[in-house]
C-alpha positions in Angstrom: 7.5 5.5 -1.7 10.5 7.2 -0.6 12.8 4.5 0.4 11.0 2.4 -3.3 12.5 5.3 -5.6 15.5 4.8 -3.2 16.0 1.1 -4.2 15.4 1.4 -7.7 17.8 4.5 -8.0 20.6 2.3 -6.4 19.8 -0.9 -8.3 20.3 0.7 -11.8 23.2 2.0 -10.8 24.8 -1.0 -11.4 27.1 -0.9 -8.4 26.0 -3.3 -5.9 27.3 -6.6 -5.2 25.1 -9.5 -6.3 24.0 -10.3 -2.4 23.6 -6.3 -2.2 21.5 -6.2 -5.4 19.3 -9.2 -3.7 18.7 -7.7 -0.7 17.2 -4.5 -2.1 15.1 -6.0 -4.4 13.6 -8.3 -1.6 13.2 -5.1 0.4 11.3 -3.1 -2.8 8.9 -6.2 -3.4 8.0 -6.2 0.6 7.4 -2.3 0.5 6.0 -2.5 -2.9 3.5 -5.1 -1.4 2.1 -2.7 1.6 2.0 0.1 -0.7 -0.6 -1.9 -2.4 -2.3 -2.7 -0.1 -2.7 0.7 2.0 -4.0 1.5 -1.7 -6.5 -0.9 -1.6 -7.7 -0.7 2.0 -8.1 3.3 0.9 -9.8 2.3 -2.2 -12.3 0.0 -0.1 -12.8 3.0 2.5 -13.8 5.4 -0.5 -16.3 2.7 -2.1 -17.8 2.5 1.1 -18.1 6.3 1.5 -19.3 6.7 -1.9 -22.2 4.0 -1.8 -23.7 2.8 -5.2 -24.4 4.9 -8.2 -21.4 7.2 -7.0 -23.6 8.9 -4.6 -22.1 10.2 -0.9 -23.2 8.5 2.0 -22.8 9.6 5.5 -19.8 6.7 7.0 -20.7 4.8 9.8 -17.9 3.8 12.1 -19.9 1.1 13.7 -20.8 -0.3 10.7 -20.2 -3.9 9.1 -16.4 -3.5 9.0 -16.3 -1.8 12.5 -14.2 -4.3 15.0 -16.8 -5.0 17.9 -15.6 -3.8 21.7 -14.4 -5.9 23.5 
């Protein structure tokens, strides 16, 4: 989020080159991208944990989403 506010702060300052201005912006969408999607994989974690009618349930690590050993 850090680096993001970065970006944006130097892109509205309106002193980067064109190629400058590019580069950033391709950078923000790529970090903007796995920001979303650590925020979804959280999101996914907490329905889980939750369970339905917004009721706790103890998380299983094994579970359906657990990676088998190898």
């Amino acid at each position: 989020m850090t680096r993001l506010e970065e970006i944006v702060r130097l892109l509205e300052g309106g002193t980067l080159t064109l190629e400058e201005s590019l580069a950033l912006f391709e950078e923000g969408v790529k970090l903007s991208r796995r920001c979303l999607a650590v925020l979804n994989d959280a999101e996914r974690k907490v329905e889980r944990l939750v369970g339905p009618g917004g009721r706790t349930e103890p998380f299983d690590p094994m579970g359906a989403d657990a990676e088998a050993e190898p």
